[in-house]
C-alpha positions in Angstrom: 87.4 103.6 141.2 89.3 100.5 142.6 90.2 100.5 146.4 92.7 97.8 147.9 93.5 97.4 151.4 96.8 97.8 151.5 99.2 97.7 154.9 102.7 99.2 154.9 105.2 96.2 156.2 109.5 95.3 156.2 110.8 92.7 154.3 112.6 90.2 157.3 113.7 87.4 154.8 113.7 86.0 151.4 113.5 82.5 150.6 113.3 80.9 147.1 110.2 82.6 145.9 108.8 83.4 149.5 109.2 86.3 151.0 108.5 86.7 155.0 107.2 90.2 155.9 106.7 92.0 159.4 103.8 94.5 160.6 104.0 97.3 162.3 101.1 97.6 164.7 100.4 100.7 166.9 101.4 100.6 170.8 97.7 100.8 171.4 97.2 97.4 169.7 100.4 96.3 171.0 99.5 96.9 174.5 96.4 95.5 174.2 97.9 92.1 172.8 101.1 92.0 175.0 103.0 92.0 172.0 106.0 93.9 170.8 104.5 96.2 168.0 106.9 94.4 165.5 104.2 91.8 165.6 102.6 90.7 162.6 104.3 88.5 160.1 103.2 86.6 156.7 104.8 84.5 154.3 104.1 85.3 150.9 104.5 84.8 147.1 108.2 86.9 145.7 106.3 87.8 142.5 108.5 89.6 140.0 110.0 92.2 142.2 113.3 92.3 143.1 113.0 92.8 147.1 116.4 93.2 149.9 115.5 92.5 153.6 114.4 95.7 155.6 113.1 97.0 152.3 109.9 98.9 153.1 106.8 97.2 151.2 103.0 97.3 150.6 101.0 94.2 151.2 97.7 94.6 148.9 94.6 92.5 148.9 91.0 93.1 147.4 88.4 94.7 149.1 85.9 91.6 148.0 88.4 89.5 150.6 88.2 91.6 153.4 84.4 91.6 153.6 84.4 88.1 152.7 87.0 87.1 155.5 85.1 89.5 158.2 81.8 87.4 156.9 83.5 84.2 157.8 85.3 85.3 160.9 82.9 87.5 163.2 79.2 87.7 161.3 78.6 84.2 160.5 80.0 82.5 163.8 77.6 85.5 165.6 74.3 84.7 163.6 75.2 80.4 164.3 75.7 81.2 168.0 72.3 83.3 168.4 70.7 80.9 166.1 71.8 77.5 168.0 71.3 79.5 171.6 67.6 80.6 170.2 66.9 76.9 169.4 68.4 75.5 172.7 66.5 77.5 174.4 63.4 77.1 172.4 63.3 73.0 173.2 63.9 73.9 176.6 67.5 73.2 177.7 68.6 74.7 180.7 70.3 78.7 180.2 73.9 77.1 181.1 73.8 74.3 178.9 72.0 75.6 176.1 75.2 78.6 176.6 77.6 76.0 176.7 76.4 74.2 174.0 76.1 76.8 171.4 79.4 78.0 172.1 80.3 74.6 172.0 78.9 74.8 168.1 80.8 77.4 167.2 84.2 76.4 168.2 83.4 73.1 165.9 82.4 76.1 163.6 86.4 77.5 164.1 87.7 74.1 163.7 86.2 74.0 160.6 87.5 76.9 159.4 91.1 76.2 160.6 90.6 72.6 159.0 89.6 74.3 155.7 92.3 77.1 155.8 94.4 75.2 153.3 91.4 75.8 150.8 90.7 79.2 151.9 94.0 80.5 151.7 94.1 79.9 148.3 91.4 82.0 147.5 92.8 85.0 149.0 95.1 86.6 147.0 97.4 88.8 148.4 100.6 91.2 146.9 103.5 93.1 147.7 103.9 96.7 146.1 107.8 98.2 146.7 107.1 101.7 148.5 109.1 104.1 146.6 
């Protein structure tokens, strides 16, 4: 049995072979973000579909990428900043600093990432599915 993650979007515009489509996000979300819940919106690949703007589509990844990505985003910048805090700490650096510091670490960690999201996007591959 294959599982996606899948999230139900509007096609807002179709260039070339891109096509730019907008999330829905609940008013919860919305509210918590300040944003209008027409929020989200990603570029992506045309593929062999014939799309029209406000069509209603599917955007479908791999399960394998979500796990990786929450990995990459939230576990591994968590275990760095316990780890570098633990080691601060350890040597004997003041609470602030050592704090400061290690957060410190992991924004270089984020910069990293962002640097590197050329590379990364390319790994995660992403597709649009026409509702019907």
């Amino acid at each position: 049995m294959s599982q996606k993650i899948s999230h139900a979007g509007v096609v807002k515009a179709i260039e070339d072979d891109r096509v730019l489509v907008s999330f829905k996000i609940s008013e919860e979300e919305a509210l918590a973000l300040g944003v209008d819940t027409d929020y989200s919106l990603m570029q992506l690949p045309l593929g062999l579909h014939q799309l029209s703007v406000d069509e209603p589509v599917n955007v479908v990844m791999k399960p394998s990428f979500g796990k990786k990505a929450v990995a990459l985003l939230y576990m591994l910048p968590a275990v760095i900043l316990v780890a570098c805090l633990s080691l601060l700490l350890s040597v004997g650096l003041a609470e602030g600093a050592a704090g400061l510091s290690s957060l410190g670490v992991v924004a270089l960690y984020y910069a990293a990432l962002y640097f590197c999201r050329g590379k990364l996007s390319r790994e995660y591959s992403y597709h649009i599915e026409k509702i019907q």
